[in-house]
N, C-alpha and C positions, 0 to 999 in steps of 0.2 A: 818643301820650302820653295817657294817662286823668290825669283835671284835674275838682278841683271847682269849681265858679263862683265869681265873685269875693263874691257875694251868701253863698253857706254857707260859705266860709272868712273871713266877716266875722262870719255867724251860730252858728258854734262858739266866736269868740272872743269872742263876744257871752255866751255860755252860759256859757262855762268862766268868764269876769270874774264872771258872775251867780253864779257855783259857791263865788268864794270869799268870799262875804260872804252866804251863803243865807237870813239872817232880813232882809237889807233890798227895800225895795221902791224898783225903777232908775227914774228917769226916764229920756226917750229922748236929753235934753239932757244929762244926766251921764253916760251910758254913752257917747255920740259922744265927749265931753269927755274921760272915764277910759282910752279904747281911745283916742281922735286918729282917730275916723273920718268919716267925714260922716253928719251929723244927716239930710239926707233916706233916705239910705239905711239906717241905725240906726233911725229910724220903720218905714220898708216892712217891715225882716225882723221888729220887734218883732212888730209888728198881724200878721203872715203866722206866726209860729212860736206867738200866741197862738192865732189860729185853730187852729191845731191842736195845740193842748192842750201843748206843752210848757212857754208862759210862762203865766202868768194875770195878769189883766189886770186892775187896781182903777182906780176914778174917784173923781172930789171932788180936793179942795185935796193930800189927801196919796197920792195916786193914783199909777199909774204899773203894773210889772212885777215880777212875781215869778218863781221856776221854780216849775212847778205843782208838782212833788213834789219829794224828793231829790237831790241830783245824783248820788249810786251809783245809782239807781234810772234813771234820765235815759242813754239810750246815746247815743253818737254818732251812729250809723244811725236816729235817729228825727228829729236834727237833721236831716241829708243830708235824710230823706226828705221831713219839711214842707217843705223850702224846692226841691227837686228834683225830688222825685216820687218812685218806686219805683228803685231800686239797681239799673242792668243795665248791663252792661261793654258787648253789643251790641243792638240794636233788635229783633232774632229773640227776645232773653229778658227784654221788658219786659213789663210787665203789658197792653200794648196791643198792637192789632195792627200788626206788622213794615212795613216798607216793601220789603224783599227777594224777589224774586223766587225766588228758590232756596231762602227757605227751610222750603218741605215738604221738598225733599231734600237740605238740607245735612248733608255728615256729619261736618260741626263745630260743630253745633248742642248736642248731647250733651254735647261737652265745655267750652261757654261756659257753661252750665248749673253743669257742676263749677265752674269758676273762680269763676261769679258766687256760687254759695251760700258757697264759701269768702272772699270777700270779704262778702257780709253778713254773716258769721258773726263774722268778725274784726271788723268798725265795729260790733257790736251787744254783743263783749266789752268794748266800751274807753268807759268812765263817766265822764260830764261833768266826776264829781269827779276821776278818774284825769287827764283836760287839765286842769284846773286844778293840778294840783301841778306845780312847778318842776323841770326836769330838775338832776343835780347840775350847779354850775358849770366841772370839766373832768374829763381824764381821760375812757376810755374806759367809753360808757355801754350797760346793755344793751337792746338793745328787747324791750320788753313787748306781749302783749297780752291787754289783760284781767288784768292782774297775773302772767300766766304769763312765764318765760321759754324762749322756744324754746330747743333746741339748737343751739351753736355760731354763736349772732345775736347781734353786736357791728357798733356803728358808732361807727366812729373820731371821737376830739373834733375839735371844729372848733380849727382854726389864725389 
């Protein structure tokens, strides 16, 4: 099963909450608070996703966290990647060196390669502001990505 950690599925919901209110500036105690997450862990990912440029970060009495830019501007795949590191479905197509033995000669190497660019491709379509809007409340909804609709991609409402 491919799974993101409990840390960047805290820190996308952290994003997309910052997405709909874009001109205010979060503390880390209102965001814990607005989300119902825990304030040590809402700290870690804040200071770690400013590090790297996606929040920016004010001080003084009225201080706190911004998103550095837009949130159509803002991908999902740059979330994933601060808090992650680089996007690879296997160890063979990380930006680091592999742990596998076999793989100078896998010849499934090639095609993780495919899959993996196809999966950045798609988290790097799909915009902080796109997670922040609300799916409808029933009825059969279609998946998106990046605002396109694929062909014949439908997921049934929930019961």
């Amino acid at each position: 099963m491919i799974r993101i950690t409990k840390q960047t599925d805290y820190g996308i919901v952290l994003t997309s909450h910052m997405a709909g209110d874009p001109e205010r500036v979060f503390t880390a105690p209102d965001l814990a608070e607005e989300t119902q997450l825990p304030l040590p862990m809402v700290s870690k990912i804040l200071k770690h996703l400013a590090r790297h440029r996606v929040l920016t970060s004010y001080r003084g009495a009225n201080g706190g966290y911004a998103l550095s830019r837009p949130a159509a501007e803002i991908a999902i795949s740059e979330v994933i990647t601060a808090l992650e590191g680089p996007i690879a479905i296997t160890e063979c197509i990380d930006d680091g060196p592999g742990d596998c033995n076999h793989e100078p000669v896998c010849p499934m190497r090639g095609n993780w390669h495919v899959i993996n660019r196809a999966i950045r491709r798609a988290l790097a379509d799909i915009s902080l502001a796109e997670m922040a809007r609300p799916l409808p409340p029933s009825g059969d909804r279609l998946v998106t990505l990046g605002g396109r609709v694929p062909a014949a991609t439908t997921v049934p409402a929930e019961t």
